[in-house]
C-alpha positions as CSV (number, residue, x, y, z in Angstrom):
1,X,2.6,6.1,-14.9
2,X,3.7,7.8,-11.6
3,X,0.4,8.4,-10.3
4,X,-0.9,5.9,-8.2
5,X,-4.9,6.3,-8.3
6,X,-4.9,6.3,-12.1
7,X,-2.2,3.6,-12.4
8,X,-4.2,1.9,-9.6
9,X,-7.8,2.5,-10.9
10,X,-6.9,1.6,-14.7
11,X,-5.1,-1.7,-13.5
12,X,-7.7,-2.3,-10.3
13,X,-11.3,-0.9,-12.0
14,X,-13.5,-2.9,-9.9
15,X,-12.0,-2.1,-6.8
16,X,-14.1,0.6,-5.3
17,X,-11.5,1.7,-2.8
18,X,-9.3,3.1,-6.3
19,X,-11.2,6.1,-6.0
20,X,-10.2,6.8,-2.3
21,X,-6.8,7.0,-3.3
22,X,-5.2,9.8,-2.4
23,X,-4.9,11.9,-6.2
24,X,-1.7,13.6,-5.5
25,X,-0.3,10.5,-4.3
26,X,3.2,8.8,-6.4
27,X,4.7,6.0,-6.1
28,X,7.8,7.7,-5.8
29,X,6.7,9.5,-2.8
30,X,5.1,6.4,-1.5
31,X,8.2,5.2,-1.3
32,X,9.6,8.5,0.4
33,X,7.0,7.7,2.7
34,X,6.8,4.1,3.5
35,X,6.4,4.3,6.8
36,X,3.0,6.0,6.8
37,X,2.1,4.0,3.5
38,X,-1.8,4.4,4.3
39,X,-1.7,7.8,5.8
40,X,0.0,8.5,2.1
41,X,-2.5,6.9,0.0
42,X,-5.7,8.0,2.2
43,X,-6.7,3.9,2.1
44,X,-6.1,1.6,5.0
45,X,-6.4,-1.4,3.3
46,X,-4.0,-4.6,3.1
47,X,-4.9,-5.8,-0.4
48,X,-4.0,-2.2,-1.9
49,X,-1.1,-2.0,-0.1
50,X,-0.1,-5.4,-1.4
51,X,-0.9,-4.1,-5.1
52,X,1.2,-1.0,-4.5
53,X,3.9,-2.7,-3.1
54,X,3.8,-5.4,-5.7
55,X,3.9,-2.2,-8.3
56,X,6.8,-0.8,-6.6
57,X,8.8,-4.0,-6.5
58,X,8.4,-3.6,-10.2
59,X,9.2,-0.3,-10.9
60,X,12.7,-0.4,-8.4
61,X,13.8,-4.4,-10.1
62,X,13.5,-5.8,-6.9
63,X,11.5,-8.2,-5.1
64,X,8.5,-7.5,-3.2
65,X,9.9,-9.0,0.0
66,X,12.6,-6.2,-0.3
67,X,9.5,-3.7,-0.3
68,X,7.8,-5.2,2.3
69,X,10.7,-5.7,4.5
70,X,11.5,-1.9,4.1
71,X,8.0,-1.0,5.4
72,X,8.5,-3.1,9.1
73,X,11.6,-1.6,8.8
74,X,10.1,1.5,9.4
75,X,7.0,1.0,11.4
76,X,8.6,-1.0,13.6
């Protein structure tokens, strides 16, 4: 499932802020844009970024410390 609001609000259902999510929003262009990773999603929340993160660590076979060390990477 490429689509981050229904992978997110399937896996997540009791988190309210699953239906902010952007709709159009993947995880492969969440990784295209890392940088902006909230602007992307339309949710500025840490605990979804986490999740998302955590998702894409899965997805690409890597750690999540990879992901998250790509994003301050690029915001820094």
């Amino acid at each position: 499932m490429n689509n981050i609001k229904k992978w997110y609000t399937t896996t997540f259902p009791t988190d309210e802020l699953g239906v902010e999510i952007n709709p159009n929003a993947t995880f492969l262009g969440l990784i295209g844009n890392i940088g902006d990773v909230y602007e992307y999603i339309g949710v500025v929340d840490s605990i979804v970024r986490e999740r998302l993160f955590e998702r894409i660590a899965e997805i690409m076979e890597c750690s999540y410390d990879e992901v998250y060390n790509l994003w301050l990477r690029d915001i820094i």
